[in-house]
C-alpha positions in Angstrom: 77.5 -5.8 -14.5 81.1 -4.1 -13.5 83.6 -6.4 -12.2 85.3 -4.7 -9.4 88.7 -6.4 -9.4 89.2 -4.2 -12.7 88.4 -0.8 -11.2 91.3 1.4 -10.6 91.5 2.6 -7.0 92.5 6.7 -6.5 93.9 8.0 -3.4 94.3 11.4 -2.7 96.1 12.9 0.3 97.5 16.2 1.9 94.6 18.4 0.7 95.2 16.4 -2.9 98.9 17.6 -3.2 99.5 13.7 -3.5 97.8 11.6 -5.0 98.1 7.5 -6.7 96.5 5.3 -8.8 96.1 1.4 -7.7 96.3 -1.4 -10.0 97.5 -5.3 -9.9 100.7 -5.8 -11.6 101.9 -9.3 -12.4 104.3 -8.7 -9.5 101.5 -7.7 -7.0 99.7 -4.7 -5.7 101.0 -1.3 -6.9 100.5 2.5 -7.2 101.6 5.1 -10.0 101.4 8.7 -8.6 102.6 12.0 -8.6 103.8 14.6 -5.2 103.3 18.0 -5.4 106.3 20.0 -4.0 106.5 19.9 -0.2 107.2 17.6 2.5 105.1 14.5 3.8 105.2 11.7 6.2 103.9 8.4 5.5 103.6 4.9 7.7 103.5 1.8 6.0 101.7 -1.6 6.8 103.5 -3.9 4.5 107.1 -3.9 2.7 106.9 -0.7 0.2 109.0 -0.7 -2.8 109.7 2.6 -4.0 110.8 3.6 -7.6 111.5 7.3 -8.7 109.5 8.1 -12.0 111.0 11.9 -12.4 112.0 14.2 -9.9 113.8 13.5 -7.0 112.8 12.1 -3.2 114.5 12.8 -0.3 113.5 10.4 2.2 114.7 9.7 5.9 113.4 6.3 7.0 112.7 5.8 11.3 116.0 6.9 12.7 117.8 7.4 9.4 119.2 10.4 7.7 118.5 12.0 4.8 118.9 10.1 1.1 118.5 11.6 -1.3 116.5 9.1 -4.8 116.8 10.4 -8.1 115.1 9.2 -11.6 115.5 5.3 -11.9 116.4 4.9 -8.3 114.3 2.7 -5.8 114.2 2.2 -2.2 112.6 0.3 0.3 110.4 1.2 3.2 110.0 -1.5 6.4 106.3 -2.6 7.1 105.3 -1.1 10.3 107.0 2.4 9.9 106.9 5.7 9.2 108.8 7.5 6.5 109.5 11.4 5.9 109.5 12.1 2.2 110.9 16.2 1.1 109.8 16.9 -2.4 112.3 19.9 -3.8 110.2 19.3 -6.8 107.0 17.7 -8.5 107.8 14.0 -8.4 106.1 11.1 -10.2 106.7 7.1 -8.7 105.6 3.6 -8.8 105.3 1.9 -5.3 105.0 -2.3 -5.2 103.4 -3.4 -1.8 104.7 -6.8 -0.5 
């Protein structure tokens, strides 16, 4: 008998140009995925966490301008929002969900 709350969840979006992985963390709900090159727009329901893998994210949050998130570097989205993110590259990232 499988127990679901050990299955790994995949999400694929924008024709499978990006696309995550879902696991439980010790510090909560998370995804590890990669973006194609190209430019996406995302809302969020909760608090998203955003850490840069490789690659680099520019991101303009609701009303914001453009910042630009390099290896290492994290951001955080607002719940309730939409976000723009422009790939220049292939990007890999882990995003914790509040």
């Amino acid at each position: 008998m499988s127990d679901l709350n050990n299955t790994v969840k995949h999400n694929s979006y924008f024709e499978g140009k990006v696309q995550s992985l879902g696991l439980d963390t010790e510090i909560g709900h998370a995804t590890v995925g990669v973006m194609k090159k190209g430019t996406y727009q995302f809302s969020t329901s909760t608090v998203e966490t955003i850490i840069v893998v490789s690659g680099i994210m520019n991101i303009k949050l609701a009303d914001g301008e453009w910042t630009k998130y390099a290896e290492r570097e994290k951001f955080e989205v607002p719940a309730n929002s939409k976000f723009d993110i422009l790939c220049d590259t292939d990007v890999a990232y882990i995003c914790y969900y509040a």
